[in-house]
C-alpha positions in Angstrom: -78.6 -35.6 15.4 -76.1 -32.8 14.5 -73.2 -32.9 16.8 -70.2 -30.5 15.9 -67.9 -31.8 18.5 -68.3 -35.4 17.4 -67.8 -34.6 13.5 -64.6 -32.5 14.4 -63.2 -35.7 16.3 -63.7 -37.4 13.3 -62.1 -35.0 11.1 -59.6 -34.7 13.3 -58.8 -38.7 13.3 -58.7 -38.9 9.4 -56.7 -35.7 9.2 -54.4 -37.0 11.8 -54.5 -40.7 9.9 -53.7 -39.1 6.7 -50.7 -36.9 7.7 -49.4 -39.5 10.6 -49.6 -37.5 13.1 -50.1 -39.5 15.8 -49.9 -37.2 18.9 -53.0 -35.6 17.1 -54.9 -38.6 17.4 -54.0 -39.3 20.5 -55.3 -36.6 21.9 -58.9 -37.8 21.1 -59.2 -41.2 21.5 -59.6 -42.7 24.6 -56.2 -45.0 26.4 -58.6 -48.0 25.7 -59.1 -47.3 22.2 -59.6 -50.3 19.9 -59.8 -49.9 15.9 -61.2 -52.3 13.9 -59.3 -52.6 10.3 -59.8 -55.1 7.8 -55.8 -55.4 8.4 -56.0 -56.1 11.9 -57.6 -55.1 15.3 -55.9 -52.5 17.4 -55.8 -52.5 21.0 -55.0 -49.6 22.5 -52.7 -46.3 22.1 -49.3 -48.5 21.8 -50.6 -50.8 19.1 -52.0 -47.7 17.2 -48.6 -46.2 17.3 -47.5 -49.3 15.6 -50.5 -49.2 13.1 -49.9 -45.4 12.3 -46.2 -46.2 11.5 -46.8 -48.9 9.6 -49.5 -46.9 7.7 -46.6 -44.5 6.7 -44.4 -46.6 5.6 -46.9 -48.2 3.1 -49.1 -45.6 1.9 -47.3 -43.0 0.4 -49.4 -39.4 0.0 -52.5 -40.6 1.7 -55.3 -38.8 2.0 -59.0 -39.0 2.8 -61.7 -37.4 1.4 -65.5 -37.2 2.5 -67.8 -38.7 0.1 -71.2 -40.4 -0.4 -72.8 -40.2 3.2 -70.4 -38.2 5.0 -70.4 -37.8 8.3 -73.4 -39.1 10.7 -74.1 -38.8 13.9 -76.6 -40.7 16.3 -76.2 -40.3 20.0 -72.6 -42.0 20.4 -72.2 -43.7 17.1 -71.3 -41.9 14.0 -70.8 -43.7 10.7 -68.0 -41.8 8.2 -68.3 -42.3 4.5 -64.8 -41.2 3.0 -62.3 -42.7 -0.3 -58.4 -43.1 0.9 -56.1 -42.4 -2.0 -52.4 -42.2 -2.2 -49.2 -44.8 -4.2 -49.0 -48.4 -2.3 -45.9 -50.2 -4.1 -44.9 -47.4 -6.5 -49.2 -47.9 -8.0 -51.5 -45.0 -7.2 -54.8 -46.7 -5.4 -58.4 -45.2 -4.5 -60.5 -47.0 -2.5 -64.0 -46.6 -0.3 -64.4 -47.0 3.1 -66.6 -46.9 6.0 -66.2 -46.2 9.5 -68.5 -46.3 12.5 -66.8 -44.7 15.9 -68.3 -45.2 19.5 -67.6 -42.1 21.6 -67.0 -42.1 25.1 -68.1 -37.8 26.0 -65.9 -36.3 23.1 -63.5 -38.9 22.7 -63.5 -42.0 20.5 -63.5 -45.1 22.5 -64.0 -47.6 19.1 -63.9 -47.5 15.5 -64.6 -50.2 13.1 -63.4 -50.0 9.4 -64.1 -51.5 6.7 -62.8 -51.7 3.2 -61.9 -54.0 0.3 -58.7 -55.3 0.6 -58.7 -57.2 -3.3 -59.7 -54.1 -4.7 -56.3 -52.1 -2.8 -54.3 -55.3 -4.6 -55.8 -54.9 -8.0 -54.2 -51.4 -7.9 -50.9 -52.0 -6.5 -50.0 -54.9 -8.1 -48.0 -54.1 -10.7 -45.5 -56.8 -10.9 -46.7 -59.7 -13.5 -46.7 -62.8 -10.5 -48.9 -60.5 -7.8 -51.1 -59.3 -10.2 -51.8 -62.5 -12.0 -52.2 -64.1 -8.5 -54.5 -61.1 -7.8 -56.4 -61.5 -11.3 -56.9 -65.5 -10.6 -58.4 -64.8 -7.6 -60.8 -62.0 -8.8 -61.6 -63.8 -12.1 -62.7 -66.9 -9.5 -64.6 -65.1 -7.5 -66.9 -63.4 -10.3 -67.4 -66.7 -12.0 -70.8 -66.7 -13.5 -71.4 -62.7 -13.1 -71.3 -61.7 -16.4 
């Protein structure tokens, strides 16, 4: 199902994620708006303030980009295929995520995010402690891949 109002919501959110522009996001997402993140749920506008800021003050240059699938939309649930790229601890990172929303009429009552987290702390560890840390644990985990 094509829905242009839904897919412009969506832009709008990653836009406004991107270029913290909160006020932005606000503006479409409903008061009891809960996000999903592999960082941490959010409840509502207040904590998404929070989340946004902290978001700034981590990711340096961020910005999203469509990829893959896209944008689809089904009814009330539309799935977002996109790669978020910008410097995390002086290291440029890249990484793939997916996002389903929930819509409530035009405005987004849920997301849910997901991402991989050891892949964001391959990248931006640059420091020789964090990354061998990083390495053990990724060198453990594809024991017997190769």
């Amino acid at each position: 199902m094509f829905d242009n109002k839904k897919e412009d919501a969506m832009r709008t959110f990653v836009d406004a994620f991107a270029n913290n522009n909160f006020e932005k996001v606000k503006s479409i997402c409903t008061d009891d708006f809960v996000w999903h993140t592999p960082m941490k749920k959010v409840n509502g506008l207040d904590e998404l303030e929070k989340y946004f800021q902290w978001i700034a003050d981590t990711v340096e240059g961020c910005k999203v980009s469509e990829t893959g699938a896209g944008i689809m939309v089904k009814g009330d649930t539309a799935l977002f295929e996109h790669t978020i790229s910008g410097r995390m601890q002086g290291e440029d990172v890249s990484f793939l995520a997916m996002c389903i929303y929930e819509f409530d009429g035009d405005k987004v009552r849920e997301c849910r995010t997901t991402f991989d987290r050891m892949a964001i702390a391959e990248q931006a560890s640059s420091k020789w402690l964090p990354k061998k840390l990083v390495n053990t644990i990724v060198g453990q985990m594809q024991k017997g891949l190769d």
